[in-house]
C-alpha positions as CSV (number, residue, x, y, z in Angstrom):
1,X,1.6,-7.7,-21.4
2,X,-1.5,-6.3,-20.7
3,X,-4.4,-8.0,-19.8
4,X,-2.3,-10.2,-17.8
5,X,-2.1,-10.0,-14.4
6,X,1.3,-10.3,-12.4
7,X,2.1,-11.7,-9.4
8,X,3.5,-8.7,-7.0
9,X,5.1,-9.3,-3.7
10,X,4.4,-6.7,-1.1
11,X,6.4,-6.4,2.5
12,X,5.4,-3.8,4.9
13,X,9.7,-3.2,5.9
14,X,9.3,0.1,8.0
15,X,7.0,1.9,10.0
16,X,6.6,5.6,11.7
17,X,3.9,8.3,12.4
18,X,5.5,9.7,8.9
19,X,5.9,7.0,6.4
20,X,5.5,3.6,5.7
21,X,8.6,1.8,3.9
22,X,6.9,-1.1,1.2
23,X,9.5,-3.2,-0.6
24,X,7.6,-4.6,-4.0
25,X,9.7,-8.3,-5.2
26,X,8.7,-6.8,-9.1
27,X,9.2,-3.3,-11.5
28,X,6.4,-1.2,-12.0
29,X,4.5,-2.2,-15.0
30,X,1.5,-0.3,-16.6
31,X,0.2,1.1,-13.2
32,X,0.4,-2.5,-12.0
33,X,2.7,-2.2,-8.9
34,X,0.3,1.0,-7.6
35,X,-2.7,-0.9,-8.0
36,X,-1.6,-3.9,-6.1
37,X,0.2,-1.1,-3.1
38,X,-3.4,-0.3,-2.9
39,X,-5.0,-3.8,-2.9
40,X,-1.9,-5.1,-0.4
41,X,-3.1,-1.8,2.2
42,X,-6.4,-2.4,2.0
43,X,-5.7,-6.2,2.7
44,X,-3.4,-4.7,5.4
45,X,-6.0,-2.4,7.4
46,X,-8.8,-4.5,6.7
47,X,-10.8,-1.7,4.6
48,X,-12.9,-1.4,1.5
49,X,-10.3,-1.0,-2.3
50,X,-12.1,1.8,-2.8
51,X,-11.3,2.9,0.8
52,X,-7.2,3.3,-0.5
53,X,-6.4,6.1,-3.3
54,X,-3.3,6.3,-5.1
55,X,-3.8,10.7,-4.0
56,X,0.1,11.6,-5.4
57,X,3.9,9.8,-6.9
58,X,2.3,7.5,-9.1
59,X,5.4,7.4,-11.3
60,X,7.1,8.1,-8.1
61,X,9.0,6.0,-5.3
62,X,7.5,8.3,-3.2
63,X,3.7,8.1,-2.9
64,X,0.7,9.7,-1.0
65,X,-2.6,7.3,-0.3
66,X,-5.4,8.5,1.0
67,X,-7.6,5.9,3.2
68,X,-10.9,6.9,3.9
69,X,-12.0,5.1,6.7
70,X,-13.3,6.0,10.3
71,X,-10.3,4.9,12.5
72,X,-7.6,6.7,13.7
73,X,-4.4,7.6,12.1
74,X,-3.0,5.5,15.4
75,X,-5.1,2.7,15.1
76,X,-4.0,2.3,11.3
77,X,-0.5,2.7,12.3
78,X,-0.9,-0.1,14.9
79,X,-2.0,-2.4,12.0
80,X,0.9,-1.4,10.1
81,X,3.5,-2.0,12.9
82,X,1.6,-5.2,13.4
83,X,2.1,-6.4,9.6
84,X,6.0,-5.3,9.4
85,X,6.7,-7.3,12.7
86,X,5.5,-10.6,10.9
């Protein structure tokens, strides 16, 4: 329905230098399940919404986001290790 919002579960599941595995406990909806990917890594890194684009796959299961933030890709991967491990 839109105009309601869902509740989306997010789980960091796998990490590497290359990609980062997500497992979302709901279907996509309206654009719904990319917005809150983006809301759940901004959450995750500790950055600005704004900071995390959807850049490519948005109808895809495979997806390219853009963070734009001044740390480095190893210090976001550390955070990312850190949230799968928990």
């Amino acid at each position: 329905m839109p105009g309601k919002h869902k509740i989306l579960r997010l789980f960091a599941i796998d990490v590497t230098a290359e990609a980062v595995g997500v497992a979302i406990a709901a279907p996509p909806s309206e654009g719904e399940a990319n917005a809150e990917l983006c809301r759940y890594l901004s959450k995750v890194l500790e950055v600005k919404k704004s900071d995390v684009i959807l850049e490519k796959g948005g109808k895809s299961r495979d997806k390219v986001v853009k963070i734009s933030v001044s740390a480095t890709p190893d210090e976001i991967l550390e955070k990312l290790k850190k949230e799968a491990s928990s």
